[in-house]
C-alpha positions in Angstrom: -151.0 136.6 18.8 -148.5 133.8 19.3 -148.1 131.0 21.7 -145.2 129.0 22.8 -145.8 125.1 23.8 -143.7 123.7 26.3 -143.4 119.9 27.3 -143.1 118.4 30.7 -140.8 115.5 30.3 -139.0 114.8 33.6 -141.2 112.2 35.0 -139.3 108.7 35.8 -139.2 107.0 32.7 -136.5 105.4 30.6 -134.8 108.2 28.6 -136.1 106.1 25.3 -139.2 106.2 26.2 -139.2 110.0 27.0 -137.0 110.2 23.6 -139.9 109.5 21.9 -142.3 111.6 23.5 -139.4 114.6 23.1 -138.9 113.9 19.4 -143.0 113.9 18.8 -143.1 117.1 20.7 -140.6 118.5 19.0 -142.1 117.3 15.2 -145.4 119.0 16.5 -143.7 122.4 17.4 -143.1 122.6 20.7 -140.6 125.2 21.5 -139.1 123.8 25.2 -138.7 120.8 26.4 -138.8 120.3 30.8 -136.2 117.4 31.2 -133.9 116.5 33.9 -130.8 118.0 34.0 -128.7 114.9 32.9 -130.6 114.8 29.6 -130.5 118.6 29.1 -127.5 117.5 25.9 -129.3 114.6 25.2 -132.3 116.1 24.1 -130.1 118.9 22.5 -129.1 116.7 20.2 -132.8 115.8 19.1 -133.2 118.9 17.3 -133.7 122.7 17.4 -135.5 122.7 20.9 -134.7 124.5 24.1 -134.3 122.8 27.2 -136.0 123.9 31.0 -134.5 122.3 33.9 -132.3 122.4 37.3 -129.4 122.1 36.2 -127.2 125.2 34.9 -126.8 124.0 31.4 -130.0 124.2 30.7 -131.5 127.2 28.6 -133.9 128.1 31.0 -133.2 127.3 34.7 -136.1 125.7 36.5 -136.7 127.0 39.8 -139.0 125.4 42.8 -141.2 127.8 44.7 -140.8 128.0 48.2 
């Protein structure tokens, strides 16, 4: 059995400070990364993760419940 870690990083701090906390993640083997949607190619760029958010570019689309 397998399991998949995902990060919630969309809360309100500087995108350096959430850089950090991504790129930690991401050396601990976290598969997807939640992130606003203006640093969905941002965190791209950090490394082989995939990205969960509002916007369209994103690899999975986050969606609220009503």
């Amino acid at each position: 059995m397998s399991k998949e870690v995902w990060v919630k990083a969309d809360w309100s701090e500087p995108w350096e400070e959430r850089k950090k906390f991504i790129t930690s993640a991401l050396e601990a083997g976290a598969e997807a990364v939640i992130v606003p949607g203006e640093d969905v190619e941002k965190t791209r760029k950090l490394g082989n993760i995939e990205t969960i958010s509002k916007s369209e570019e994103s690899d999975f689309f986050l969606r609220e419940a009503s």
